[in-house]
MARTORTI-96873 format. One record per atom (N, C-alpha, C): residue in three letters; x negated, y negated, z; chain; residue number from 0. Coordinates in steps of 0.1 Angstrom, whole numbers. Last residue first. Example, Ala and Ser with C-alpha at 12.3 -4.5 7.8 and 13.67 -1.06 7.14 Angstrom:
# residues 2
R   voti      px      py      pz   drenkol   bati
R    Ser    -128      22      71         A      1
R    Ser    -137      11      71         A      1
R    Ser    -129       0      79         A      1
R    Ala    -132      57      78         A      0
R    Ala    -123      45      78         A      0
R    Ala    -132      33      78         A      0
# end
This chain:
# residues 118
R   voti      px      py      pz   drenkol   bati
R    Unk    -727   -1007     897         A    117
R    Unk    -723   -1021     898         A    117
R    Unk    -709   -1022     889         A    117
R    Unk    -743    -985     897         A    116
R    Unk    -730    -983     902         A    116
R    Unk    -720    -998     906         A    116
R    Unk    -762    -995     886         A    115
R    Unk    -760    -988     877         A    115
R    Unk    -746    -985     882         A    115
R    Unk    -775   -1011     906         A    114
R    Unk    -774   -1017     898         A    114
R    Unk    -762   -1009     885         A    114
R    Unk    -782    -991     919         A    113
R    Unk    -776   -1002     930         A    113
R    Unk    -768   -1005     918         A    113
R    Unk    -800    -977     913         A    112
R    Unk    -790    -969     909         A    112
R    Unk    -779    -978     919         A    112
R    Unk    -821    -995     910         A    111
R    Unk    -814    -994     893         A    111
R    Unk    -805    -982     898         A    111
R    Unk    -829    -997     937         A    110
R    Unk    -823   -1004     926         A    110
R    Unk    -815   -1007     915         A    110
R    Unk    -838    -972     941         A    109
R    Unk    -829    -977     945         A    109
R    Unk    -817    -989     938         A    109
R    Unk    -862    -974     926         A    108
R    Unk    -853    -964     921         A    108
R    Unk    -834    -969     926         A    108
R    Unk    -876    -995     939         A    107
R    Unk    -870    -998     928         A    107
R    Unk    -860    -991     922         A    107
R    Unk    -877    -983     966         A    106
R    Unk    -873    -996     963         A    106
R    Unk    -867    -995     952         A    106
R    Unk    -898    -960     954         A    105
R    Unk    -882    -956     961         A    105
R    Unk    -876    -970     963         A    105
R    Unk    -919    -977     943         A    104
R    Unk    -910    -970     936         A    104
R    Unk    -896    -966     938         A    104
R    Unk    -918   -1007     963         A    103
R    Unk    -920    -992     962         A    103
R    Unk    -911    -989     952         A    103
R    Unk    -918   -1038     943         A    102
R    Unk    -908   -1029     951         A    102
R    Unk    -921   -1020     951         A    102
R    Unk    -926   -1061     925         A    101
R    Unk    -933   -1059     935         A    101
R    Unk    -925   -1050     946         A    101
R    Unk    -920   -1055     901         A    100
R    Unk    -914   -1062     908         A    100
R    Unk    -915   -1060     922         A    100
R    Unk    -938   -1042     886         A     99
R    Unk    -935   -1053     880         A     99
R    Unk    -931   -1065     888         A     99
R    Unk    -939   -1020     902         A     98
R    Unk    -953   -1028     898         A     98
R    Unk    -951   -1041     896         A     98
R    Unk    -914   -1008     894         A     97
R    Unk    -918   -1014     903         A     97
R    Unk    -933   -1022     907         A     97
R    Unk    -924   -1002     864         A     96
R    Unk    -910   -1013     869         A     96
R    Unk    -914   -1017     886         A     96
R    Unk    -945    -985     870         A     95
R    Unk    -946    -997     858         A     95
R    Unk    -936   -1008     867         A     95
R    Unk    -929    -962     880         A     94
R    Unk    -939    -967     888         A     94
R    Unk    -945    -984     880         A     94
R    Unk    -913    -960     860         A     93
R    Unk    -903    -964     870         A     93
R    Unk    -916    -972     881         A     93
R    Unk    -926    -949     836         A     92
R    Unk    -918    -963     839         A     92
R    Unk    -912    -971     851         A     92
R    Unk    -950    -932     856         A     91
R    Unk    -939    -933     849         A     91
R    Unk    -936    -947     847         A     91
R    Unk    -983    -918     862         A     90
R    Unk    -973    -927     865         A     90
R    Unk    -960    -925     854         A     90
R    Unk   -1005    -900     855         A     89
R    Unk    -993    -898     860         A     89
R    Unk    -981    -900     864         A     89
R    Unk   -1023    -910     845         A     88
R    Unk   -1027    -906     860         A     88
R    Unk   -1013    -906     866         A     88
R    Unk   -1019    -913     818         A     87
R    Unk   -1030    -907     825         A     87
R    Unk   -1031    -904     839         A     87
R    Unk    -993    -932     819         A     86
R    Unk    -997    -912     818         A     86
R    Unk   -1004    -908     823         A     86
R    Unk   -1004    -954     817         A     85
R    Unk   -1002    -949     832         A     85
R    Unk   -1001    -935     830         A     85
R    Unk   -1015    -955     788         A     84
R    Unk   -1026    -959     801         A     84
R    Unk   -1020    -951     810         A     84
R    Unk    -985    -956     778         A     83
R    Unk    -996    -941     772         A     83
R    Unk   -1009    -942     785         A     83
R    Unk    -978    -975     792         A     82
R    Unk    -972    -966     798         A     82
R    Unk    -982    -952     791         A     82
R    Unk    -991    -997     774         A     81
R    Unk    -992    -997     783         A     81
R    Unk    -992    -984     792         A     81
R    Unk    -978    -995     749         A     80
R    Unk    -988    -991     749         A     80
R    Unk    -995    -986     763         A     80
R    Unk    -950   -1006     762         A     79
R    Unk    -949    -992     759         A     79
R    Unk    -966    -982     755         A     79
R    Unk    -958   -1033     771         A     78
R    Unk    -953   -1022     775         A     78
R    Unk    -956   -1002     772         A     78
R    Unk    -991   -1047     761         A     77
R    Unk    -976   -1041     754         A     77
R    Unk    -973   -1028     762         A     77
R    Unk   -1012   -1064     769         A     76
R    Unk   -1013   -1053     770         A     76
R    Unk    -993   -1055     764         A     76
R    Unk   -1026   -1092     774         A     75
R    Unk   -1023   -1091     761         A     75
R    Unk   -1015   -1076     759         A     75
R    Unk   -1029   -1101     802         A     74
R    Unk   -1039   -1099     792         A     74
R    Unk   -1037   -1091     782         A     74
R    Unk   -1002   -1098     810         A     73
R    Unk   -1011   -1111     812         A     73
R    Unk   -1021   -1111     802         A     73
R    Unk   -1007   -1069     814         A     72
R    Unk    -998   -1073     807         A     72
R    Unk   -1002   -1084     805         A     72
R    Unk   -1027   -1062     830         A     71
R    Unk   -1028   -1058     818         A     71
R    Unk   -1018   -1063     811         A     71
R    Unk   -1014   -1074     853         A     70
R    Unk   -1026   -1081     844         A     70
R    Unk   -1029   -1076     831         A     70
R    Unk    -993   -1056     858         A     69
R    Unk    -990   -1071     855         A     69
R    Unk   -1002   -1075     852         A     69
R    Unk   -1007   -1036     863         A     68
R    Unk    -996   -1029     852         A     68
R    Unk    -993   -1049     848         A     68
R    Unk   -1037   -1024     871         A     67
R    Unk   -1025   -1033     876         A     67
R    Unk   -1019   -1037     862         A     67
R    Unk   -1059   -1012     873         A     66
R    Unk   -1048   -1003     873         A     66
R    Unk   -1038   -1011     875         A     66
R    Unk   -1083   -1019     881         A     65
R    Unk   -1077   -1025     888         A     65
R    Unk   -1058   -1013     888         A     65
R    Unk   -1092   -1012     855         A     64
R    Unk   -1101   -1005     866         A     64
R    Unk   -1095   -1008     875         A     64
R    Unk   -1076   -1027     838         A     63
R    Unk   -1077   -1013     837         A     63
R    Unk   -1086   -1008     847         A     63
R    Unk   -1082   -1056     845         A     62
R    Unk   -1067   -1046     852         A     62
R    Unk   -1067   -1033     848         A     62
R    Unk   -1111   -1057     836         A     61
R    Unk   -1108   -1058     853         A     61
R    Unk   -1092   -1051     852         A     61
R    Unk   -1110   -1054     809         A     60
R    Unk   -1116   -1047     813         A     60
R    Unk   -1115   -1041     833         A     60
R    Unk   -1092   -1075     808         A     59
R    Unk   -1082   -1063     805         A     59
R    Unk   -1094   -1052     811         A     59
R    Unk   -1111   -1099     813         A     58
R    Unk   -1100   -1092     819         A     58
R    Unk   -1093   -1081     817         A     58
R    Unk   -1133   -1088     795         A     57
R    Unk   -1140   -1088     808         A     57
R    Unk   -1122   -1085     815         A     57
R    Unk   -1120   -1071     768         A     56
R    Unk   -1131   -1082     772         A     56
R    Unk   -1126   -1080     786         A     56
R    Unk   -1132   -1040     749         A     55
R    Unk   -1121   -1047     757         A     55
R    Unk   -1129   -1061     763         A     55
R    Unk   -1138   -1024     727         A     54
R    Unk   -1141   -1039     729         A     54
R    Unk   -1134   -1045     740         A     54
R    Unk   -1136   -1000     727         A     53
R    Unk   -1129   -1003     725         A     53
R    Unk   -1131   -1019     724         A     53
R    Unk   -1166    -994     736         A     52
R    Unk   -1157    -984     725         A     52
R    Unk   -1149    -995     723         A     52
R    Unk   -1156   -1001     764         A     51
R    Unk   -1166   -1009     759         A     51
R    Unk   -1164   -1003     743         A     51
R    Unk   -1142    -984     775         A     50
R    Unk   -1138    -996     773         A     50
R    Unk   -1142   -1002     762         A     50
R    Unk   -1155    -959     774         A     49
R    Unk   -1146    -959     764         A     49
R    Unk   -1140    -977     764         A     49
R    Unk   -1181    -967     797         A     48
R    Unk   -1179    -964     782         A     48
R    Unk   -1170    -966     767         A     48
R    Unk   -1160    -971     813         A     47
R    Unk   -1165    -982     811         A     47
R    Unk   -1173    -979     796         A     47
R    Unk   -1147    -940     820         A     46
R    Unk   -1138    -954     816         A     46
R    Unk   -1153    -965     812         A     46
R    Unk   -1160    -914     812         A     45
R    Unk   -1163    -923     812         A     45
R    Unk   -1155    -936     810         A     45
R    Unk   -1138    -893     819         A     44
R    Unk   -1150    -885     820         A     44
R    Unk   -1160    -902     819         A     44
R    Unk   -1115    -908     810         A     43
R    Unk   -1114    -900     821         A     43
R    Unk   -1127    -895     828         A     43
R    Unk   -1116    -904     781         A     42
R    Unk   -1115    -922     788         A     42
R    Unk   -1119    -913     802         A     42
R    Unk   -1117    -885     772         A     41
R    Unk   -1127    -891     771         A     41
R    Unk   -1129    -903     781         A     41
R    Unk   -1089    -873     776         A     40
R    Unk   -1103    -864     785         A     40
R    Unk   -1117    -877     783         A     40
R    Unk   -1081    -891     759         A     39
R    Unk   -1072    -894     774         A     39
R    Unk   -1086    -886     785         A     39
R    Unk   -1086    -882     733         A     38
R    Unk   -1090    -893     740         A     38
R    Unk   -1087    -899     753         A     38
R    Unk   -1080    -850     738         A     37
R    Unk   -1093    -853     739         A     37
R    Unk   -1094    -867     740         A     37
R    Unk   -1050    -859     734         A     36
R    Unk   -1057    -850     749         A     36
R    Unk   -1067    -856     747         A     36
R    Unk   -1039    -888     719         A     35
R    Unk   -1044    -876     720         A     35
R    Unk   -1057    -872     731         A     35
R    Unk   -1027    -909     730         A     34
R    Unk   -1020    -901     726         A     34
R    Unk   -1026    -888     722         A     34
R    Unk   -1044    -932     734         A     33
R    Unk   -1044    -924     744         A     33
R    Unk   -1030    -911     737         A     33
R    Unk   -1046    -950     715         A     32
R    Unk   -1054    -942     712         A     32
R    Unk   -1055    -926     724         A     32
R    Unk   -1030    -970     729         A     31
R    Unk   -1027    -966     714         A     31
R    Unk   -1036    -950     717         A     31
R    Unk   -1054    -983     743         A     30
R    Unk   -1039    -973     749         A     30
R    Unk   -1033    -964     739         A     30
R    Unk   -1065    -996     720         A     29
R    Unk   -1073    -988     734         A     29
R    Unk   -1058    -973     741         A     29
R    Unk   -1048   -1014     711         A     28
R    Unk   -1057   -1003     702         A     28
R    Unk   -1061    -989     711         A     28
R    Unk   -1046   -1026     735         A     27
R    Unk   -1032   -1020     728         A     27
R    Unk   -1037   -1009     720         A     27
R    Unk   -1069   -1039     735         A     26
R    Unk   -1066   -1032     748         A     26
R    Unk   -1054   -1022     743         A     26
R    Unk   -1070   -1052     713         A     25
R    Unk   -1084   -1046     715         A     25
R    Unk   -1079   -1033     721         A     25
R    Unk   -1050   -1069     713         A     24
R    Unk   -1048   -1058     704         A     24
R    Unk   -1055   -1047     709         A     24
R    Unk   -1041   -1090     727         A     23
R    Unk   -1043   -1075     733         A     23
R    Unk   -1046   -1066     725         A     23
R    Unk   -1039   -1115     715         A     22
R    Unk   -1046   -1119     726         A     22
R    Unk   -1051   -1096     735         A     22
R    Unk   -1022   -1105     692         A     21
R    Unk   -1035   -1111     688         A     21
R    Unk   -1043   -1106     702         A     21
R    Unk   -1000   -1103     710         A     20
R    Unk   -1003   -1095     707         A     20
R    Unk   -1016   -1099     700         A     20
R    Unk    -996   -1128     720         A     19
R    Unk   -1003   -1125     729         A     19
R    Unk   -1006   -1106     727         A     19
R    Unk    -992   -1146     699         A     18
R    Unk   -1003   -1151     708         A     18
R    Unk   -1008   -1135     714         A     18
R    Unk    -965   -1133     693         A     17
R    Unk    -973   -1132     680         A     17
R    Unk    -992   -1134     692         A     17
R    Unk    -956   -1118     727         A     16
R    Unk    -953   -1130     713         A     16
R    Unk    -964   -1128     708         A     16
R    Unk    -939   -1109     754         A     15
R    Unk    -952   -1105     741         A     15
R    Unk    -948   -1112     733         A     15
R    Unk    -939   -1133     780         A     14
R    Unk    -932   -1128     769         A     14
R    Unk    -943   -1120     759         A     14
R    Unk    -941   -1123     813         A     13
R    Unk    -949   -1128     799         A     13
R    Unk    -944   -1126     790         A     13
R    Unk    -926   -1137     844         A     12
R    Unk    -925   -1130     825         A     12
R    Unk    -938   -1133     817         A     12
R    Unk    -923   -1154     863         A     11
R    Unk    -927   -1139     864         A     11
R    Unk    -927   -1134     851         A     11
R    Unk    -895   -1172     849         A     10
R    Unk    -906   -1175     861         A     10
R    Unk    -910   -1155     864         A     10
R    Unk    -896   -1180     816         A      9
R    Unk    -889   -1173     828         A      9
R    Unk    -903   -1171     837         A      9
R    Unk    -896   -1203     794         A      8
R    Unk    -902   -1204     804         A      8
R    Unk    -892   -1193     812         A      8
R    Unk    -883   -1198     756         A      7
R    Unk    -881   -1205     769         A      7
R    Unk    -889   -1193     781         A      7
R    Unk    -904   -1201     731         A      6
R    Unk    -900   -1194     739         A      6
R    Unk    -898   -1202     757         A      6
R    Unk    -905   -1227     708         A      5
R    Unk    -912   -1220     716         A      5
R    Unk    -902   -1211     729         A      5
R    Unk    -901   -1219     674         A      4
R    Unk    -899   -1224     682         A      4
R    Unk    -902   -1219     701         A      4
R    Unk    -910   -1224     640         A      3
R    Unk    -912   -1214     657         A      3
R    Unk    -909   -1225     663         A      3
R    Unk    -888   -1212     611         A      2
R    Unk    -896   -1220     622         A      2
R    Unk    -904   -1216     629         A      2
R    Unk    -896   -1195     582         A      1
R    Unk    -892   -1200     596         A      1
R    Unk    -899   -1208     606         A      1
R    Unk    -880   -1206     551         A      0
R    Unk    -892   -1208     558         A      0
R    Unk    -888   -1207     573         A      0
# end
């Protein structure tokens, strides 16, 4: 039988846990569904339409019009579902990572090649 036990507190993190995949599916379904052209042309030609399609509720509805990679996350969103969203307009991981950590991308890039010659 397993336990649960609760996930230790990191300061800036949302952990995705069982809560907060329940808490995004709507939005995860949503991104999910960005893998094909015609639903990537759909969302594009009407975002509040295709939201609404998707049931999104009022916050994930606000960080996808907001385009903020840390609310969408807050509000149940999953990395990697996430990143099919920033495609759309052309972002990368690296534009995601710095989002995350409040860098310019050229900051962040910096970073991980600070980090990589460590």
């Amino acid at each position: 039988m397993a336990t649960s036990h609760p996930l230790p507190k990191i300061p800036g993190t949302t952990p995705f846990d069982g809560e907060q995949a329940q808490k995004g599916y709507a939005l995860n379904k949503m991104c999910f569904s960005f893998n094909s052209a015609e639903n990537r042309a759909a969302f594009k030609q009407d975002e509040e339409a295709y939201m609404r399609q998707y049931g999104l509720n009022e916050q994930q509805a606000a960080a996808i019009r907001a385009r903020n990679v840390l609310q969408l996350i807050a509000a149940g969103g999953n990395a990697y579902y996430l990143a099919k969203f920033a495609g759309i307009f052309g972002l990368d991981m690296q534009d995601i990572g710095a989002q995350q950590t409040g860098l310019s991308k050229d900051e962040f890039k910096a970073k991980l090649r600070a980090a990589n010659n460590q």
